[in-house]
SEDREN-707403 format. One record per residue (C-alpha): x, y, z. Coordinates in steps of 0.5 Angstrom, whole numbers, padded with zeros to 4 digits, always signed. Example, Ala and Ser with C-alpha at 12.3 -4.5 7.8 and 13.67 -1.06 7.14 Angstrom:
<sites>
+0025-0009+0016/+0027-0002+0014/
</sites>
This chain:
<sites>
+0036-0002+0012/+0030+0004+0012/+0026+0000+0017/+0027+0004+0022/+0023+0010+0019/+0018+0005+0020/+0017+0008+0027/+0014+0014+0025/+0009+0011+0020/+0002+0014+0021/-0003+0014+0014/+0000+0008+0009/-0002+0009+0002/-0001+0003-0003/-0001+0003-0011/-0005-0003-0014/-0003-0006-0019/+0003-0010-0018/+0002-0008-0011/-0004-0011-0008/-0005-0015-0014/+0001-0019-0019/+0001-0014-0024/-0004-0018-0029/-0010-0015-0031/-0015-0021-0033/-0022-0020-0039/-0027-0024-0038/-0031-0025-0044/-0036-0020-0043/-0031-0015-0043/-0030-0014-0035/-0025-0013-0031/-0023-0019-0026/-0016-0017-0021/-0013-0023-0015/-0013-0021-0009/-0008-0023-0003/-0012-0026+0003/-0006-0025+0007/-0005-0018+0005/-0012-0016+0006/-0012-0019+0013/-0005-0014+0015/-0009-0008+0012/-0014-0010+0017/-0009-0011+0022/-0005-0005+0021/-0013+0000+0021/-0015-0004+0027/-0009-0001+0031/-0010+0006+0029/-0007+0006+0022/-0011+0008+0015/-0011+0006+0008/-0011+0009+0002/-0011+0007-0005/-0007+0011-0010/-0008+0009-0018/-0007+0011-0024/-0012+0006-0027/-0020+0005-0025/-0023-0002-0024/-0030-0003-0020/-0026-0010-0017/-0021-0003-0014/-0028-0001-0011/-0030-0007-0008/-0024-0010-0005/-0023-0003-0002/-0029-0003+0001/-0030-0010+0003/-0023-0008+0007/-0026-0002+0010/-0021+0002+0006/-0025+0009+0005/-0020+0014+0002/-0019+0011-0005/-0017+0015-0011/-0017+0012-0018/-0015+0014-0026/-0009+0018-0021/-0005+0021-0027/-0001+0025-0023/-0001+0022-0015/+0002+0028-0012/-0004+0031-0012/-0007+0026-0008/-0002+0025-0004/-0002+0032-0002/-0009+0031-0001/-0008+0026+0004/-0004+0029+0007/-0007+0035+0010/-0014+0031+0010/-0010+0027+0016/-0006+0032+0018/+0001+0029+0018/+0008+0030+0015/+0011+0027+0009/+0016+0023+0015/+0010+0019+0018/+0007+0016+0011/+0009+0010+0008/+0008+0009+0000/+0009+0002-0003/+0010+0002-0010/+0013-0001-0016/+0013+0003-0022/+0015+0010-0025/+0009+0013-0024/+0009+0012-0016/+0016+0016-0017/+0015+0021-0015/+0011+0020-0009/+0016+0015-0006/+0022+0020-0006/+0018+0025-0001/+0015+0020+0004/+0017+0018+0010/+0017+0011+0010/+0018+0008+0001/+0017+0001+0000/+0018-0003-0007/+0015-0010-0008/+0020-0015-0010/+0018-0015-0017/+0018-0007-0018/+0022-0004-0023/+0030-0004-0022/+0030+0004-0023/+0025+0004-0017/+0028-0001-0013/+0034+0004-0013/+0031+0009-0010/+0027+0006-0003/+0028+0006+0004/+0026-0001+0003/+0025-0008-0002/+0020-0013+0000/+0022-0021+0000/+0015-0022-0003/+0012-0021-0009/+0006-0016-0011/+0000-0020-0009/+0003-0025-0005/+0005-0022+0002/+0009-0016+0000/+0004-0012+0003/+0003-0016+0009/+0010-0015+0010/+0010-0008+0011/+0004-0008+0015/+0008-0013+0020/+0014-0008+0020/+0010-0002+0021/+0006-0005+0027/+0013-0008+0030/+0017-0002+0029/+0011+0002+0033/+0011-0003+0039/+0004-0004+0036/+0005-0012+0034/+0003-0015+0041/-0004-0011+0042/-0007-0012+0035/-0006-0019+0034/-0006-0022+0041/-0014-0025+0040/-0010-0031+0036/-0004-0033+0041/
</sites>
C-alpha cells in the first residue's frame, strides 16, 4: 500500500535516530557520543546514489559520528540540530529543484511530522510512534537500524525500473 508513489522518487531524505540507527544513543566514558549503523542500510544508500538518487539527512540532534557515517557514505547534504525540518526540507527541495511528490522522507517520530505529511513518498520504520505509523504512505517490516532503510532503498530503485542496473555487478 503507498508504494506505488515510489515511482516518482527523486531526492530521499531520512532522520537518523530511530531510523538510521535503533534509536539508542550510546556515552563513552569520556563523554562521547557512540551511534550503530546498519551496514546493509549503508549499502542501499550507496546503491540508491549510484543510480542517480540523492541522500539527505535531517536531525534534530548533532553528533560527529552523524558527520562521519554520512561522509563515509558519500552523503553531502546533512542538516543537523534541525529543530524546524520544514525549513530544510524547503531548502532541499529547491536546492534539487523538485516537487514535494518526488521526495521520500522516512521518519519515526513527531518531529518528522510535519515533513511527512507534504512529501511524495512517506515512510515510517517499523518501530515508529503509532501516531506516525497512522499517517505514512508506507511502514516498514524492519526495524530502525536493521534494514528499514535498506528497504525502501530496494523499493525505490524497483518501482523505478532501476533495481537491474545498479546491482547487476553482483549477479
Amino acid at each position: 500500500m503507498g508504494r506505488e508513489k515510489a515511482r516518482d522518487i527523486k531526492l530521499l531524505i531520512l532522520d537518523v535516530d530511530g531510523v538510521l540507527t535503533d534509536g539508542k544513543i550510546v556515552y563513552t566514558d569520556r563523554g562521547e557520543e557512540a551511534k550503530a549503523f546498519d551496514v546493509k542500510d549503508g549499502h542501499g544508500l550507496k546503491l540508491l546514489m549510484r543510480a542517480g538518487i540523492p541522500v539527505a539527512l535531517i536531525t534534530g540532534r548533532s553528533s560527529p559520528a552523524v558527520e562521519h557515517r554520512a561522509r563515509d557514505l558519500g552523503i553531502t547534504r546533512v542538516y543537523q540540530k534541525a529543530i524546524n525540518k520544514i525549513e530544510a526540507y524547503e531548502e532541499l527541495r529547491r536546492a534539487e529543484n523538485l516537487r514535494d511528490e518526488e521526495i521520500c522522507v522516512v521518519g519515526d517520530d513527531l518531529p518528522d511530522l510535519p515533513i511527512l505529511r507534504i512529501c511524495g513518498f512517506s515512510v515510517a520504520v517499523a518501530d515508529s510512534a503509532e501516531e506516525v505509523k497512522r499517517e505514512v504512505d508506507y511502514v516498514t517490516n524492519k526495524e530502525a537500524g536493521k534494514g528499514a532503510v535498506r528497504e525502501v532503498c530496494d523499493i525505490i530503485l524497483k518501482a523505478r525500473g532501476l533495481w537491474e542496473a545498479v546491482t547487476d555487478r553482483y549477479f
